[in-house]
C-alpha positions in Angstrom: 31.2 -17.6 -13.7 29.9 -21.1 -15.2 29.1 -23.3 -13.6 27.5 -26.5 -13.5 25.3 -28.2 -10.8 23.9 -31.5 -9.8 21.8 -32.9 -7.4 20.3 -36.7 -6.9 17.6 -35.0 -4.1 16.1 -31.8 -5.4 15.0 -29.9 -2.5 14.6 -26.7 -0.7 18.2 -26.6 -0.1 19.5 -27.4 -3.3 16.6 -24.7 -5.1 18.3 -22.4 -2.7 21.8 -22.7 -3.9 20.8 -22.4 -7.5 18.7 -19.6 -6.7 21.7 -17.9 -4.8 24.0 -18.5 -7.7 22.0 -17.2 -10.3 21.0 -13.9 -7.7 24.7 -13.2 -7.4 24.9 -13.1 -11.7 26.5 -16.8 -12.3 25.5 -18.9 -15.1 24.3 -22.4 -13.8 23.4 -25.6 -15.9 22.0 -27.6 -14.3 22.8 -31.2 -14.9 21.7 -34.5 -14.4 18.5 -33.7 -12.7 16.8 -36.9 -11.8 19.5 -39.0 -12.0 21.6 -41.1 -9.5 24.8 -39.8 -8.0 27.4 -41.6 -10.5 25.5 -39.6 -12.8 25.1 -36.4 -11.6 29.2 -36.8 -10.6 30.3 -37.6 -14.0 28.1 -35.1 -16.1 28.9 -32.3 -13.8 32.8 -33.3 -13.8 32.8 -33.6 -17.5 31.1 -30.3 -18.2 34.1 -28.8 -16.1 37.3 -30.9 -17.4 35.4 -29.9 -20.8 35.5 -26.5 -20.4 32.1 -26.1 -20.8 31.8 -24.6 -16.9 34.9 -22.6 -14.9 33.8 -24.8 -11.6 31.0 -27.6 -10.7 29.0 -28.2 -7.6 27.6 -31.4 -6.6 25.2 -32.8 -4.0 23.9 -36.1 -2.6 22.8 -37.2 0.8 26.1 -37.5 1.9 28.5 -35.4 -0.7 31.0 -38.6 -0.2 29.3 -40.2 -3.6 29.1 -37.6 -5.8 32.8 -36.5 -4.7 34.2 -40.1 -5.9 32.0 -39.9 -9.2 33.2 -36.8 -10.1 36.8 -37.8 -9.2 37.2 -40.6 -12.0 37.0 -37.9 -14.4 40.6 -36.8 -15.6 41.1 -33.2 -14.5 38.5 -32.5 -12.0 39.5 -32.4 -8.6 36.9 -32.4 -6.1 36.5 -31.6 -2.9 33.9 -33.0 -0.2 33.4 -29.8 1.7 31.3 -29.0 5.2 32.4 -26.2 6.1 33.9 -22.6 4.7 37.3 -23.2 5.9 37.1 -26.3 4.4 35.9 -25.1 1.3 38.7 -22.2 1.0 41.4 -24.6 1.7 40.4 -26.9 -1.2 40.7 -23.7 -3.6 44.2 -22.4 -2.2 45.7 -25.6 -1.6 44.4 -27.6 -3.9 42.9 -26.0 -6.8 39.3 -28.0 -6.3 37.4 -27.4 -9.1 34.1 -29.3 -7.9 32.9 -29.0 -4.4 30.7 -31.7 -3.1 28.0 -30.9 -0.7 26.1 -33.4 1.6 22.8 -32.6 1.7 21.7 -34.4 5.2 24.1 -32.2 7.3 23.8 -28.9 5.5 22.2 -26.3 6.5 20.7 -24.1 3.5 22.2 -20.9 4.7 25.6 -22.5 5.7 25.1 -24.2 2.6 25.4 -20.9 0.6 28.5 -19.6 2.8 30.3 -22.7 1.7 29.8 -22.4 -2.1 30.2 -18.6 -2.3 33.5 -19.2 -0.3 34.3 -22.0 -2.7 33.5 -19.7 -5.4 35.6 -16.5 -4.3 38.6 -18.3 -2.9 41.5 -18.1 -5.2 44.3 -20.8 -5.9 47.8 -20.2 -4.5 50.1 -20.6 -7.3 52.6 -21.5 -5.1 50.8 -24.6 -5.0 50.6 -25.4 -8.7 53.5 -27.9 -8.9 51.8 -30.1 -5.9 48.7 -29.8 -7.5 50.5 -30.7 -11.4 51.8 -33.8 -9.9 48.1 -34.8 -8.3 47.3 -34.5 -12.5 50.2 -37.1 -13.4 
């Protein structure tokens, strides 16, 4: 899959997760690195309403400002997620395209569990027309 990433606080944790992704055969751009979290929201939300990646992950301190950033962007839909049942709800439900990780409560391997759950969790089409009026 394609994805893109961004982070405002490279770290352990967040070299993890890109290393994870790559390990289990994703592409990952990174984007944004060394930039605030409007930033790093907006270019990762753009590369996914573009096209250019299937899905997005973003990180901050808290997830909460990367989560609004990349929310002003038409046609992402992200989802601040803390844990994996969190994270697979906001795929079935809601057809979340970004997750938003906070970086101060995350552990790095719980970390991982949320984005590969995030990643593998399909979208019920049942939910479609919900998720078509969230577009409007």
């Amino acid at each position: 899959m394609r994805l893109a990433f961004g982070t405002d606080e490279r770290g352990p944790l967040t070299d993890k997760l890109v290393a994870s992704l790559k390990a289990a055969g994703h592409e990952v751009e990174v984007l944004a690195p060394g930039e605030e979290w409007p930033e790093v929201g907006r270019n990762v939300g753009q590369a996914v309403a573009a096209g250019r990646a299937e899905r997005g992950i973003v990180c901050c301190h808290t997830g909460t400002g990367v989560s609004i950033a990349a929310n002003k962007v038409e046609g992402v839909r992200a989802a601040l997620c803390g844990d994996v049942e969190t994270a697979r709800g906001a795929r079935r439900w809601n057809d979340a395209n970004v997750l938003a990780l906070g970086l101060a409560n995350s552990d790095p391997d719980r970390a991982v569990q949320i984005v590969d759950a995030f990643l593998n969790e399909p979208s019920d089409p049942t939910e479609a027309p919900a998720v078509a009026r969230v577009e409007q």
